[in-house]
PDB file of N, CA, C and O in Angstrom:
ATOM      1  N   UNK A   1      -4.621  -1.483  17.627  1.00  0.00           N
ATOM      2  CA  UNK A   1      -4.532  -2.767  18.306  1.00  0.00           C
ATOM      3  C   UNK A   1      -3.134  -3.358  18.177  1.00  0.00           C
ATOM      4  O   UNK A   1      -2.786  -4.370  18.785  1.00  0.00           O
ATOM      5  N   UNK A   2      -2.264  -2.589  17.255  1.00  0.00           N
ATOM      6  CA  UNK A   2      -0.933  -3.278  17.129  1.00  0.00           C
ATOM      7  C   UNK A   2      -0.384  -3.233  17.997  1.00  0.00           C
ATOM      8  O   UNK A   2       0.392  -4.125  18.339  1.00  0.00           O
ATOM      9  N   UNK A   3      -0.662  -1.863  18.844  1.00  0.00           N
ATOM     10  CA  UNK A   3       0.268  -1.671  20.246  1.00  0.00           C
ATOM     11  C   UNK A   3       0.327  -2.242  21.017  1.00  0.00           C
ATOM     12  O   UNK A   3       1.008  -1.899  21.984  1.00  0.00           O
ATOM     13  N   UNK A   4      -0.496  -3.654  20.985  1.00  0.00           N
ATOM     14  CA  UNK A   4      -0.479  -4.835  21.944  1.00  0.00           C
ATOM     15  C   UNK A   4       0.712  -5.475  22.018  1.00  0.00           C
ATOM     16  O   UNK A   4       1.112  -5.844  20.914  1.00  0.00           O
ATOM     17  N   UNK A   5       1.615  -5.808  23.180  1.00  0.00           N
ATOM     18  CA  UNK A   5       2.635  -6.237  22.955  1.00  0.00           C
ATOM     19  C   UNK A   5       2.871  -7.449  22.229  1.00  0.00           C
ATOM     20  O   UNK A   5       3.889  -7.490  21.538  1.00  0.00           O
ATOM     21  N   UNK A   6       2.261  -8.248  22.256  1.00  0.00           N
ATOM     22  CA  UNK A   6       2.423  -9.329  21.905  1.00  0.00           C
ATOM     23  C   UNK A   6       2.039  -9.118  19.945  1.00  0.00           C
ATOM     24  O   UNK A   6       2.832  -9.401  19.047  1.00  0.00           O
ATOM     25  N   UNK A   7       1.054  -8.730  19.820  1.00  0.00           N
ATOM     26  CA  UNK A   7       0.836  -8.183  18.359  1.00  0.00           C
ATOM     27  C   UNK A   7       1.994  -7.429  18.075  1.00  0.00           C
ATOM     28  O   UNK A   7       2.164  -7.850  16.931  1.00  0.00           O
ATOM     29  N   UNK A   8       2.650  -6.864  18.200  1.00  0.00           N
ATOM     30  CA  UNK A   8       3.617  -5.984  17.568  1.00  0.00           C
ATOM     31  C   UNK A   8       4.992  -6.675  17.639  1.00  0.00           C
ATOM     32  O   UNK A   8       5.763  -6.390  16.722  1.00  0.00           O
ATOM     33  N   UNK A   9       5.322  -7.331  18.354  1.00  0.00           N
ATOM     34  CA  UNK A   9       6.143  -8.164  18.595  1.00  0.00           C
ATOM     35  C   UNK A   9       6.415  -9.333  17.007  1.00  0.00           C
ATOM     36  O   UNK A   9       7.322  -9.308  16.175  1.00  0.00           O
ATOM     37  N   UNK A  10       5.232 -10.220  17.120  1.00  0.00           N
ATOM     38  CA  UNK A  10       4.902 -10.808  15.666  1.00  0.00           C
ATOM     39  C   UNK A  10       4.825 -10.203  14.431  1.00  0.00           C
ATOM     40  O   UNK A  10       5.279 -10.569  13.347  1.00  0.00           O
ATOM     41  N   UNK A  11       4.138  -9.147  14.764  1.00  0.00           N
ATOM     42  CA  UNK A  11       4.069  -8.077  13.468  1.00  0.00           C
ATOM     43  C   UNK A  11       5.216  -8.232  12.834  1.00  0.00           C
ATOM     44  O   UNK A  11       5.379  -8.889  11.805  1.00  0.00           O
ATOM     45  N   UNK A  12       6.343  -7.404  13.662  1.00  0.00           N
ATOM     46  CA  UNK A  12       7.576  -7.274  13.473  1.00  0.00           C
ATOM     47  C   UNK A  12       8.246  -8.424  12.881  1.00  0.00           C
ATOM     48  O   UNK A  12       8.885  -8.229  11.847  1.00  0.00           O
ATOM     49  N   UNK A  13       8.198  -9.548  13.361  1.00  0.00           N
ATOM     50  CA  UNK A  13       9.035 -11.092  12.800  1.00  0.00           C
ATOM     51  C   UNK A  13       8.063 -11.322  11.612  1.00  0.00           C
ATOM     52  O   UNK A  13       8.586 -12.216  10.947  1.00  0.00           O
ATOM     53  N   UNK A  14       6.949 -10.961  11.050  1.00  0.00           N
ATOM     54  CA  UNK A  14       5.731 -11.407  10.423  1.00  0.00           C
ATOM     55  C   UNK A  14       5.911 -12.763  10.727  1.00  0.00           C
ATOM     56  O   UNK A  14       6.605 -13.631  10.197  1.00  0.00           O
ATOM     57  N   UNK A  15       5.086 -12.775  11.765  1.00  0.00           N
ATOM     58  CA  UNK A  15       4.241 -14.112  12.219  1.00  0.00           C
ATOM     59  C   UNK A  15       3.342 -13.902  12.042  1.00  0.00           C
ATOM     60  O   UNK A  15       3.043 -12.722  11.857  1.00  0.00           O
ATOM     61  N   UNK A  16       2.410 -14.864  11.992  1.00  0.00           N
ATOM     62  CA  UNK A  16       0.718 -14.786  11.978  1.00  0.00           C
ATOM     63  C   UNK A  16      -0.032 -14.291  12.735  1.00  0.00           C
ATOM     64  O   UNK A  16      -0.039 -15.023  13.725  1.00  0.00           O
ATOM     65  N   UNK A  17      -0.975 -13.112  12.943  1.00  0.00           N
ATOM     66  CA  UNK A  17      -1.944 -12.900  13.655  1.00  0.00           C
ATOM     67  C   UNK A  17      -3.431 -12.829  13.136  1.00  0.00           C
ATOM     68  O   UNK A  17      -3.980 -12.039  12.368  1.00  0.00           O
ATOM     69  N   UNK A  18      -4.001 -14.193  13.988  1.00  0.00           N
ATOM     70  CA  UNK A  18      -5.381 -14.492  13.326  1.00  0.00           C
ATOM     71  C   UNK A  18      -6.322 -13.323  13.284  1.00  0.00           C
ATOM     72  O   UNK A  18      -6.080 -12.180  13.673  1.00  0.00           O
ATOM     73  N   UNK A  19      -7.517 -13.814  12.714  1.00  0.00           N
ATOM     74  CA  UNK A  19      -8.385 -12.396  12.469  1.00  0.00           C
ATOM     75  C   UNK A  19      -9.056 -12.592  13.654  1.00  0.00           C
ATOM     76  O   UNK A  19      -9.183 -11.539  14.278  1.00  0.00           O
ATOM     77  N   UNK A  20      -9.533 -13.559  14.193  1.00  0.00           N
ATOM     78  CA  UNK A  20      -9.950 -13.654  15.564  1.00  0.00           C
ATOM     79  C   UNK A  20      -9.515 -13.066  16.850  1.00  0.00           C
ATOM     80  O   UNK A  20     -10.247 -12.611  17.730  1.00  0.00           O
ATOM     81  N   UNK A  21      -8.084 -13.144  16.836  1.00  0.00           N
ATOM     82  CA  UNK A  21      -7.598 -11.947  17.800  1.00  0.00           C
ATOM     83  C   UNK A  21      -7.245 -10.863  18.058  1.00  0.00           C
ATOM     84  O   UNK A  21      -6.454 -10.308  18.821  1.00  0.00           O
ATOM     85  N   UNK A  22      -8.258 -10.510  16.974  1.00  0.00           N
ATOM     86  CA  UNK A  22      -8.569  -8.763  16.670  1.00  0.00           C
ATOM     87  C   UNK A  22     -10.208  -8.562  16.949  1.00  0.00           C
ATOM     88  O   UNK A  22     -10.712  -7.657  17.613  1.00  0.00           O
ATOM     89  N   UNK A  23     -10.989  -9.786  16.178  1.00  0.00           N
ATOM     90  CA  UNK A  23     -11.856  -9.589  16.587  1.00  0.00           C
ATOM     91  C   UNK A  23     -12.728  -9.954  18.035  1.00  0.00           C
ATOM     92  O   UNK A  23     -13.899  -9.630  18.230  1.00  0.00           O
ATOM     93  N   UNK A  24     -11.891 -10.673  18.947  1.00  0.00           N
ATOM     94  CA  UNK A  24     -12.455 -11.468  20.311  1.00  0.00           C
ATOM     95  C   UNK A  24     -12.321 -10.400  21.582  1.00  0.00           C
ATOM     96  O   UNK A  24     -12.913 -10.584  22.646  1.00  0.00           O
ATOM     97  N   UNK A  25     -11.245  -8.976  21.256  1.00  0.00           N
ATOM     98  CA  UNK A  25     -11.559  -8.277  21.915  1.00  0.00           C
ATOM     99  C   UNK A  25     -12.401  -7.056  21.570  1.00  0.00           C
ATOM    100  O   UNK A  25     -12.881  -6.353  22.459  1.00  0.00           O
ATOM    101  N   UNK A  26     -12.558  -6.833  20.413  1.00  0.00           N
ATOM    102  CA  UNK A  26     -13.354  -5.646  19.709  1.00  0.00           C
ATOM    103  C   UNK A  26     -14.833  -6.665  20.237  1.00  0.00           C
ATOM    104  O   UNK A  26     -15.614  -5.810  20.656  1.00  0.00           O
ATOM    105  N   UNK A  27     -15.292  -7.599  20.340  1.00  0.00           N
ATOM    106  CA  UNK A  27     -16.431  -7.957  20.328  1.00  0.00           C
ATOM    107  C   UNK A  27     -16.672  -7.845  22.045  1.00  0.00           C
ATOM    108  O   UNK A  27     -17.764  -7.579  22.548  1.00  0.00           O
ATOM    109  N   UNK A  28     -15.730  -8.042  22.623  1.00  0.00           N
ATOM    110  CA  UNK A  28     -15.888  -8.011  24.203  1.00  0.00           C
ATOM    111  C   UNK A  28     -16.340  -7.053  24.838  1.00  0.00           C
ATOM    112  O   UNK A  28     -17.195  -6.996  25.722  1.00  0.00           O
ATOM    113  N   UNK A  29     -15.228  -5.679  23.948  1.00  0.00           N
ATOM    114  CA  UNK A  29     -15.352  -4.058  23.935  1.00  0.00           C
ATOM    115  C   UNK A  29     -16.565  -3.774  24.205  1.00  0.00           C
ATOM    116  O   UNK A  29     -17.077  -3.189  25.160  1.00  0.00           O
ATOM    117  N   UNK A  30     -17.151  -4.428  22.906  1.00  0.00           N
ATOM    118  CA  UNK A  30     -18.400  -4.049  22.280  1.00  0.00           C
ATOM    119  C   UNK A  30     -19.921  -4.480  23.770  1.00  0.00           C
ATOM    120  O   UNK A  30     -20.837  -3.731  24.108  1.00  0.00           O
ATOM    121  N   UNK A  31     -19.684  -5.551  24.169  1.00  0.00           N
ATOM    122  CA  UNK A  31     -20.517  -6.024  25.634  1.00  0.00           C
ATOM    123  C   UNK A  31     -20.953  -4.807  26.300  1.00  0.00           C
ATOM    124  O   UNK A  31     -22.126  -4.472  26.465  1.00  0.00           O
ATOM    125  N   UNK A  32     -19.521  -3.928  26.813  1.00  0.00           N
ATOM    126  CA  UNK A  32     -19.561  -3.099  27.627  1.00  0.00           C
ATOM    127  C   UNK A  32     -20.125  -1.812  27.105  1.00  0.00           C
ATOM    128  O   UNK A  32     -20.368  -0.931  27.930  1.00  0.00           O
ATOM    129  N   UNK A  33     -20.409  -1.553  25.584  1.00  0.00           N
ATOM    130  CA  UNK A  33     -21.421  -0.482  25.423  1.00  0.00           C
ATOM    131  C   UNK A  33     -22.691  -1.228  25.535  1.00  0.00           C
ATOM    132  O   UNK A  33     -23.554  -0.716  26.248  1.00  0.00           O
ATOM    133  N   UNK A  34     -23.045  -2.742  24.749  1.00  0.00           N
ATOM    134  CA  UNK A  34     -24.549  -2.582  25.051  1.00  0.00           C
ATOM    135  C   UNK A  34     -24.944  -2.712  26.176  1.00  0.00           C
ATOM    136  O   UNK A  34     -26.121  -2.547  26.498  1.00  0.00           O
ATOM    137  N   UNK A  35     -23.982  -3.044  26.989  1.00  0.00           N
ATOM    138  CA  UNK A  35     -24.728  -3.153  28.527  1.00  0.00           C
ATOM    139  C   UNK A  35     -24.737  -2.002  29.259  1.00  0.00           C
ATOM    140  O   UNK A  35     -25.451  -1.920  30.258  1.00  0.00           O
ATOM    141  N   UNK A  36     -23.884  -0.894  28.818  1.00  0.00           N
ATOM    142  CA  UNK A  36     -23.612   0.346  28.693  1.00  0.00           C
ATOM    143  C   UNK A  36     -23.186   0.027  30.541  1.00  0.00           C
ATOM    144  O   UNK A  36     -23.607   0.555  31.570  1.00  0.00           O
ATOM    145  N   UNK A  37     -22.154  -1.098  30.284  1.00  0.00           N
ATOM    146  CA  UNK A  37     -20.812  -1.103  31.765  1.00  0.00           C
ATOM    147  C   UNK A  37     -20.566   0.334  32.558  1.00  0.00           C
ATOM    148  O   UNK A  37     -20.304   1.331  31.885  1.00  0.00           O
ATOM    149  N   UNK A  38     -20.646   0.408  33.857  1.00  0.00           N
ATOM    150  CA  UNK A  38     -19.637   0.901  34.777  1.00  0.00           C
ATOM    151  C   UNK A  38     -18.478   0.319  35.617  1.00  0.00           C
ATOM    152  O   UNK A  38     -17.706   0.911  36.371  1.00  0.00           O
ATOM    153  N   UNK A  39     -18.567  -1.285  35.225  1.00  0.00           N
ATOM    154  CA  UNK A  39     -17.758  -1.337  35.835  1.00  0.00           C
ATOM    155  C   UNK A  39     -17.443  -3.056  35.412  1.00  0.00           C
ATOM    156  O   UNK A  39     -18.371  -3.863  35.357  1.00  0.00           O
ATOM    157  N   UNK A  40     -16.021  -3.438  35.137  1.00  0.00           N
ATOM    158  CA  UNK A  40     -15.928  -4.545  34.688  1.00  0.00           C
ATOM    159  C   UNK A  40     -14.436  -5.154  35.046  1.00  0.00           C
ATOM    160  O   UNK A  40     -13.283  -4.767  34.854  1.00  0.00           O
ATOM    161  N   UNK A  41     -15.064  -6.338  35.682  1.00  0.00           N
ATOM    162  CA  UNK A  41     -13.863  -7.203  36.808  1.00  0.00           C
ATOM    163  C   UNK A  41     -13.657  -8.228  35.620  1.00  0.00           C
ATOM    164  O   UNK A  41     -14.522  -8.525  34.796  1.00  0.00           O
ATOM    165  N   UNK A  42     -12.291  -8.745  35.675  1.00  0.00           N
ATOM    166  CA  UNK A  42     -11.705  -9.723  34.736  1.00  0.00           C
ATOM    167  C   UNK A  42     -10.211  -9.769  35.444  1.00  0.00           C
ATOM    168  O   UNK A  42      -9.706  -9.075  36.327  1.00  0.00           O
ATOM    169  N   UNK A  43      -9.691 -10.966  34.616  1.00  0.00           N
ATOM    170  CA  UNK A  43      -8.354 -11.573  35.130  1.00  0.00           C
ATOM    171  C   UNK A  43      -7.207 -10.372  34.199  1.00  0.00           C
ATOM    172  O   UNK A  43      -7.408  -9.532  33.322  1.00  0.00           O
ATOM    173  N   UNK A  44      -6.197 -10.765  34.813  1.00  0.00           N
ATOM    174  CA  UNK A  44      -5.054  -9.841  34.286  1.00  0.00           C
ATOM    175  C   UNK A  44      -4.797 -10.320  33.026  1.00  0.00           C
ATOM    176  O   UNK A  44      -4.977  -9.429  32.196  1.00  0.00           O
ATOM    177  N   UNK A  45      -4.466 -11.316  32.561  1.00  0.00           N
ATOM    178  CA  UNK A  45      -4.577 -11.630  31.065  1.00  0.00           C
ATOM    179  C   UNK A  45      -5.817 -11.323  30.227  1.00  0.00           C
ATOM    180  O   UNK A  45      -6.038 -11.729  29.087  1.00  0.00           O
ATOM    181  N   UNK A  46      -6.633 -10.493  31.029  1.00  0.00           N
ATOM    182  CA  UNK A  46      -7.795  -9.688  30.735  1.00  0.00           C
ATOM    183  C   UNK A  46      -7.675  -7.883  29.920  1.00  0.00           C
ATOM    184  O   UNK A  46      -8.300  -7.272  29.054  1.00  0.00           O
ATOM    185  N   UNK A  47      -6.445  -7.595  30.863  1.00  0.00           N
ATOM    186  CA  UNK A  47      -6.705  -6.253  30.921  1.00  0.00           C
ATOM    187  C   UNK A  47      -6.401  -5.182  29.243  1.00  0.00           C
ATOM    188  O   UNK A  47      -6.611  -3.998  28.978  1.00  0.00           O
ATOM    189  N   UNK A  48      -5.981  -6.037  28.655  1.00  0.00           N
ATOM    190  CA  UNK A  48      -5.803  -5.606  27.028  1.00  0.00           C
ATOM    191  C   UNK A  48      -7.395  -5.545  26.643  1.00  0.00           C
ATOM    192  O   UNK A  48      -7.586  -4.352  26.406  1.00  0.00           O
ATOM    193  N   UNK A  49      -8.663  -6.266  26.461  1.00  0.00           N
ATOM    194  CA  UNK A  49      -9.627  -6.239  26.286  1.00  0.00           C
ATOM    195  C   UNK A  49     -10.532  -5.281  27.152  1.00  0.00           C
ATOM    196  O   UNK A  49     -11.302  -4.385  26.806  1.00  0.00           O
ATOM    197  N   UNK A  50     -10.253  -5.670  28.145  1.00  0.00           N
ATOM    198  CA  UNK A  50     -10.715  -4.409  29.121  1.00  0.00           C
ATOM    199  C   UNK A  50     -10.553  -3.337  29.061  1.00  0.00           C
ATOM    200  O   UNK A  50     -11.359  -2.537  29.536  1.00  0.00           O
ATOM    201  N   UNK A  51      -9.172  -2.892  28.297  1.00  0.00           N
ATOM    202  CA  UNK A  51      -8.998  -1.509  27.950  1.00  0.00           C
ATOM    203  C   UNK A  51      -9.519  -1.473  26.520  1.00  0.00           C
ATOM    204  O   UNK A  51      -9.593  -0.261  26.313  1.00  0.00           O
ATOM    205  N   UNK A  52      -9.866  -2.002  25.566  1.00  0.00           N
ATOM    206  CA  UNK A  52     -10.082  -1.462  24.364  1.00  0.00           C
ATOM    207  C   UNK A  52     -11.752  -1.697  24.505  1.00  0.00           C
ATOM    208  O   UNK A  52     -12.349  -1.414  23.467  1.00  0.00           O
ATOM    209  N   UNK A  53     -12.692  -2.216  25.735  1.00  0.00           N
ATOM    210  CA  UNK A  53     -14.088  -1.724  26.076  1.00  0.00           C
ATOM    211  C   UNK A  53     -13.988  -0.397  26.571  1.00  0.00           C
ATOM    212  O   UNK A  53     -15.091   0.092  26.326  1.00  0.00           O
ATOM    213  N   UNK A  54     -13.506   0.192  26.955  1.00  0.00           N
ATOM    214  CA  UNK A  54     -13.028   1.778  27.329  1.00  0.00           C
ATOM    215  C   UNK A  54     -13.243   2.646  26.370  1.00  0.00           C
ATOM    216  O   UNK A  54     -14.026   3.596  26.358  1.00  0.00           O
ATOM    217  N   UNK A  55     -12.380   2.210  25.420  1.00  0.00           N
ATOM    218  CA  UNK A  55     -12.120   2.740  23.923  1.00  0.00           C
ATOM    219  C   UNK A  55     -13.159   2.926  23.244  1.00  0.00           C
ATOM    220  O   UNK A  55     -13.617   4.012  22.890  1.00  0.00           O
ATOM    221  N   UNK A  56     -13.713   1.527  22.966  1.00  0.00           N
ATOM    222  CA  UNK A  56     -14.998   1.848  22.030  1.00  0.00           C
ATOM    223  C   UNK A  56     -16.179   2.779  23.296  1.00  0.00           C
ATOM    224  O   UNK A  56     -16.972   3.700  23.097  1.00  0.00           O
ATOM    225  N   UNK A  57     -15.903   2.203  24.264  1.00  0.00           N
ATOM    226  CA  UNK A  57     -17.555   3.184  25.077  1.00  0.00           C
ATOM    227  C   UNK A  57     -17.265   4.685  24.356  1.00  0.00           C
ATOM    228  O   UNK A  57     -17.955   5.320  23.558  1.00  0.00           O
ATOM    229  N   UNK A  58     -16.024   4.972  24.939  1.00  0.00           N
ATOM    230  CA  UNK A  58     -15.837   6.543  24.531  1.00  0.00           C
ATOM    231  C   UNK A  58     -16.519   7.080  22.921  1.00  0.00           C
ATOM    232  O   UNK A  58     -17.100   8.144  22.704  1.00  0.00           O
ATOM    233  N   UNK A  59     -16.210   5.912  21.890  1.00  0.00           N
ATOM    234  CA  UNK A  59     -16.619   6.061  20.772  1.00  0.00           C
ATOM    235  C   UNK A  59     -17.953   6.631  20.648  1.00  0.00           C
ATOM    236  O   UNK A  59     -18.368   7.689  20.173  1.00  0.00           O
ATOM    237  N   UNK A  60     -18.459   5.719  21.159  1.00  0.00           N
ATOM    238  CA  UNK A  60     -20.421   5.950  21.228  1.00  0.00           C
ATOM    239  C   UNK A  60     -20.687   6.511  22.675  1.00  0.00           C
ATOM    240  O   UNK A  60     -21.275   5.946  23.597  1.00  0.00           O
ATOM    241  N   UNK A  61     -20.264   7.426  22.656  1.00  0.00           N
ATOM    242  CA  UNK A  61     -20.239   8.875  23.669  1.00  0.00           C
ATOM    243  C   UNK A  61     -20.824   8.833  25.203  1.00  0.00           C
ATOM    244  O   UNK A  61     -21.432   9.659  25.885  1.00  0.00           O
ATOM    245  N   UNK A  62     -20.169   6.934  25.532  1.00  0.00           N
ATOM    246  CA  UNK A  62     -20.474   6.945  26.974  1.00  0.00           C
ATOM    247  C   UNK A  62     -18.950   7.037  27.629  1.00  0.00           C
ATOM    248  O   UNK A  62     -17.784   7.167  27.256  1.00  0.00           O
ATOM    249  N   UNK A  63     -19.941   6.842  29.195  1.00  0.00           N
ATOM    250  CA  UNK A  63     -18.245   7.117  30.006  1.00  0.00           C
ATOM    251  C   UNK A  63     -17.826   5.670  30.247  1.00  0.00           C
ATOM    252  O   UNK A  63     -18.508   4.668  30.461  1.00  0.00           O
ATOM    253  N   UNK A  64     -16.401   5.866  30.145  1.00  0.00           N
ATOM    254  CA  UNK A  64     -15.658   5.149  29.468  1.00  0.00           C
ATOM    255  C   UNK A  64     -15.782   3.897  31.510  1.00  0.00           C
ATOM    256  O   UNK A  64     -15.663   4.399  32.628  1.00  0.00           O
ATOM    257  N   UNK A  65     -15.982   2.686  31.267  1.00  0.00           N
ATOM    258  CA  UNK A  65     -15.980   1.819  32.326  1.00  0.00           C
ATOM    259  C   UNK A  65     -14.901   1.658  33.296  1.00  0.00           C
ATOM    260  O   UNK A  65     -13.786   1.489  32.802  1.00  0.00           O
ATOM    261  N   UNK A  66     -14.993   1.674  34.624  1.00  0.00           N
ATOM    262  CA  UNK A  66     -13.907   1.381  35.727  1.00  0.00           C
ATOM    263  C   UNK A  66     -13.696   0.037  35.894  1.00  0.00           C
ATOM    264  O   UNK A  66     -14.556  -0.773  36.240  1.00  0.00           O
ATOM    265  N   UNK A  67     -12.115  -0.285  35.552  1.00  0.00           N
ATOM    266  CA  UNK A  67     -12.164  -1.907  35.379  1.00  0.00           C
ATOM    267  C   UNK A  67     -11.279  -2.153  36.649  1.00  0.00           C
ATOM    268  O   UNK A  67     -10.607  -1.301  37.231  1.00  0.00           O
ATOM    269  N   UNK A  68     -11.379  -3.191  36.898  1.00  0.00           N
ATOM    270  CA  UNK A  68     -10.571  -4.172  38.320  1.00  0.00           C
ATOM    271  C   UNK A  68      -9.799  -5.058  37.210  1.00  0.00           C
ATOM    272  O   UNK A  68      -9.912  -5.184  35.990  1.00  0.00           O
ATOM    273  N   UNK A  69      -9.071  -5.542  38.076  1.00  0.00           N
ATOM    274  CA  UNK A  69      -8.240  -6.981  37.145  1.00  0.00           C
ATOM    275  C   UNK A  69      -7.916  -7.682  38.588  1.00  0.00           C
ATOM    276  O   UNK A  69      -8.039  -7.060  39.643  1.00  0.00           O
ATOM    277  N   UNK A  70      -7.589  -8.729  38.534  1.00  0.00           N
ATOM    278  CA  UNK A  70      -7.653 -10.049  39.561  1.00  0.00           C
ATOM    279  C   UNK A  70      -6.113 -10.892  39.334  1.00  0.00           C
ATOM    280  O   UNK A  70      -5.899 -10.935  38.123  1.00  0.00           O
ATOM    281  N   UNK A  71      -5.551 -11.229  39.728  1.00  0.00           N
ATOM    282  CA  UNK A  71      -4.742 -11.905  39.819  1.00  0.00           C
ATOM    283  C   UNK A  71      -5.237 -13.386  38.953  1.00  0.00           C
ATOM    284  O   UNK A  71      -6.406 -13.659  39.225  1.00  0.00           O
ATOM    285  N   UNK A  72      -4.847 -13.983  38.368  1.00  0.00           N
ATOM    286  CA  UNK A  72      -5.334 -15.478  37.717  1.00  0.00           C
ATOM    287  C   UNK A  72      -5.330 -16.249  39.066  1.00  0.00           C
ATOM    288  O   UNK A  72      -4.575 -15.929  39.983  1.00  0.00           O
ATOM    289  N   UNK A  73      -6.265 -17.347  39.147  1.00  0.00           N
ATOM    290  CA  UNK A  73      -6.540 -17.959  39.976  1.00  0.00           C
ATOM    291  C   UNK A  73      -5.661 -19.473  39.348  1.00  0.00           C
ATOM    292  O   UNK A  73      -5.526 -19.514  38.126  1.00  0.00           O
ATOM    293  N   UNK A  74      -5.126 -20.593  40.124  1.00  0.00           N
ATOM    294  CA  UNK A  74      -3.837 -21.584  39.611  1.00  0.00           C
ATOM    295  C   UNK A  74      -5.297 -22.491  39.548  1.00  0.00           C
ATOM    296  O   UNK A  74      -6.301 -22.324  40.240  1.00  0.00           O
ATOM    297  N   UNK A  75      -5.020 -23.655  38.316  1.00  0.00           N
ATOM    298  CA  UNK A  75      -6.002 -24.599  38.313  1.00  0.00           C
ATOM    299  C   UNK A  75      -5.770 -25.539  39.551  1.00  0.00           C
ATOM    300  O   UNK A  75      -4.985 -25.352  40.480  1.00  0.00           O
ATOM    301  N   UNK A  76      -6.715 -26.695  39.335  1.00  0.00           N
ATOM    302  CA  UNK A  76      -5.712 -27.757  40.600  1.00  0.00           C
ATOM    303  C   UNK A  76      -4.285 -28.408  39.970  1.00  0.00           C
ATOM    304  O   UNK A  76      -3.755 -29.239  40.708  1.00  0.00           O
ATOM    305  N   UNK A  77      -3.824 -28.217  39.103  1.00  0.00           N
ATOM    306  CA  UNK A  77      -2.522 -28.633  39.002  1.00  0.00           C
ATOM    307  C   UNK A  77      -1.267 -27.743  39.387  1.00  0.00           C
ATOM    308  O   UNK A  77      -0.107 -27.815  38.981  1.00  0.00           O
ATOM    309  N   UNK A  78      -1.928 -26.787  40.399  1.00  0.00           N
ATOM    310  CA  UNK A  78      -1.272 -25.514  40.475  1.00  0.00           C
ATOM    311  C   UNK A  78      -0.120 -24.768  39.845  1.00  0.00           C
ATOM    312  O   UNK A  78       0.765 -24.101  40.380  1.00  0.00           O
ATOM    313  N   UNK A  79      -0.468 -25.190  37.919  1.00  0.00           N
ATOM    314  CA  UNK A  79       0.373 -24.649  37.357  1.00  0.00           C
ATOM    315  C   UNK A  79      -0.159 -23.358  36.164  1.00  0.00           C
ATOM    316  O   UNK A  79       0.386 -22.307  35.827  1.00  0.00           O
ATOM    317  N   UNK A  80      -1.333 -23.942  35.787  1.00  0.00           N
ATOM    318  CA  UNK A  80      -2.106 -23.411  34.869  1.00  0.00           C
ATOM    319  C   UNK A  80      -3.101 -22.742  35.426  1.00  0.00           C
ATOM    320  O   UNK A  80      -3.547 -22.940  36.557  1.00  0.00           O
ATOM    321  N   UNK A  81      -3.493 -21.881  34.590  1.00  0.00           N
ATOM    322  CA  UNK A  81      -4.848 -20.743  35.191  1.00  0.00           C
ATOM    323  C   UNK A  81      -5.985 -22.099  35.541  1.00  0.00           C
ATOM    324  O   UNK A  81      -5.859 -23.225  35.060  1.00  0.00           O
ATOM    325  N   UNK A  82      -6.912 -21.739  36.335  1.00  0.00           N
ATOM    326  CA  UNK A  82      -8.143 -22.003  36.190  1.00  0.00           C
ATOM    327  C   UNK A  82      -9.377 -21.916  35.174  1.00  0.00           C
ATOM    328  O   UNK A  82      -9.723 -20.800  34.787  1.00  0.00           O
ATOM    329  N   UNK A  83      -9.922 -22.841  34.814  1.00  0.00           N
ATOM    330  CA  UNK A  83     -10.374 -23.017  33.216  1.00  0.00           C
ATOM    331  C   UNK A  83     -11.843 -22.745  33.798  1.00  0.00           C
ATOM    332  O   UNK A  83     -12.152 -23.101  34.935  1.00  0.00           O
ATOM    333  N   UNK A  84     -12.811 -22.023  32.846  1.00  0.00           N
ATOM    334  CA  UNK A  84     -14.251 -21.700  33.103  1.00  0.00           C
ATOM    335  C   UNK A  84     -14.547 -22.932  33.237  1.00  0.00           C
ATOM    336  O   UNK A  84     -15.706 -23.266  33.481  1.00  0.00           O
TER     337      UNK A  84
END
């Protein structure tokens, strides 16, 4: 997971990386085996999580999910993403 750019980046300066943002995509991963995914759409600030649900499927000996990524959609302040 270090190979995340942004993780390795900090690594390097030792900055802080919470335990949560190790665990918020390992748990996401994890969705796409029990739902045992073929296929999983998310935003581009998505696609780091999206690839490490790949990862683990392969683990537990399914095929690994076909993901889309989306462009971020602008909130109405048309500066910031759009918030759930």
């Amino acid at each position: 997971m270090l190979e995340r750019d942004d993780f390795a980046t900090r690594y390097k300066k030792e900055k802080p990386i919470g335990i949560h943002e190790f665990l918020y995509p390992l748990m996401q991963g994890y969705d796409s085996v029990a739902l045992q995914a073929d296929i999983e759409l998310g935003g581009t600030d998505q696609k780091f999580n999206l690839l490490v649900g790949r990862t683990i499927q392969r683990e537990y000996g399914q095929e690994p999910q076909v993901i889309i990524t989306m462009p971020l959609l602008e909130g109405t302040d048309g500066v910031e993403k759009m918030s759930k």
